[in-house]
N, C-alpha and C positions, 0 to 999 in steps of 0.2 A: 824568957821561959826556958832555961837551959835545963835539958835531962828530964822535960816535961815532954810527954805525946800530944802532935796535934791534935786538940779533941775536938776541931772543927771537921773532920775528915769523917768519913760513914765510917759506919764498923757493922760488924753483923750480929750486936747485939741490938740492932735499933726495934723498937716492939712494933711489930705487928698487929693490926686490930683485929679482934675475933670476931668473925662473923658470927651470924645466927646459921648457917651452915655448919662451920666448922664448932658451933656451939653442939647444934645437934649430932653429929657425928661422935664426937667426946663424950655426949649423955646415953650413946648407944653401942660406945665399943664394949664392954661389957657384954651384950649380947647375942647372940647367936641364931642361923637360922632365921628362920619366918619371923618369927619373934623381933630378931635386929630392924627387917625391912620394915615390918608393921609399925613398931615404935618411929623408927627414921622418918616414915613418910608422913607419920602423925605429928612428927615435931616440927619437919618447913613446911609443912601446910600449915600448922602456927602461927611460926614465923614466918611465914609472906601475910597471912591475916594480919600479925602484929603491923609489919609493913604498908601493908593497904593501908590500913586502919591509921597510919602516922601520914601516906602523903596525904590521905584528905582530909585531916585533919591540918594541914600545911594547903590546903587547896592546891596541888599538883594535879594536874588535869592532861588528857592525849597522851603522847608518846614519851610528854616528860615524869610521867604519873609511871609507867614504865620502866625508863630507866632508873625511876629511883629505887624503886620493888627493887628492880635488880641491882642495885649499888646497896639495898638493903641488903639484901639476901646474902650477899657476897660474892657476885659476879655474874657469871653464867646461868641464873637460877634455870630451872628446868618450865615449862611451859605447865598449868595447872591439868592435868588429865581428867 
């Protein structure tokens, strides 16, 4: 493979998954003010709903029911207030 790139090597175009955080955040930059937070908070409360709603439908149960909300979410979800 002469004069080819190794394309076994990472590169920093590797894709990224989009969370359902970083979904919501994208659906709300457009907005402003009270209005932004309102929509945002109304979107991962959503989407952790959509989440619940997938581990028990997967019977995830305890602290792994949990961590998956949170691997749903996209990492550090926020605690539901």
């Amino acid at each position: 493979m002469v004069g080819r790139p190794d394309s076994a090597a990472p590169t920093a175009t590797v894709p990224v998954p989009v969370t359902k955080r970083v979904t919501c955040l994208a659906t709300t930059a457009s907005l402003k003010g009270q209005d932004k937070r309102d929509q945002l908070q109304l979107c991962l409360a959503q989407a952790r709903v959509d989440c619940l709603k997938q581990a028990i439908d997967q019977k995830i149960v305890g602290e792994a029911r949990k961590s998956a909300i949170k691997t749903c979410m996209g990492g550090d979800a926020p605690e539901p207030q």
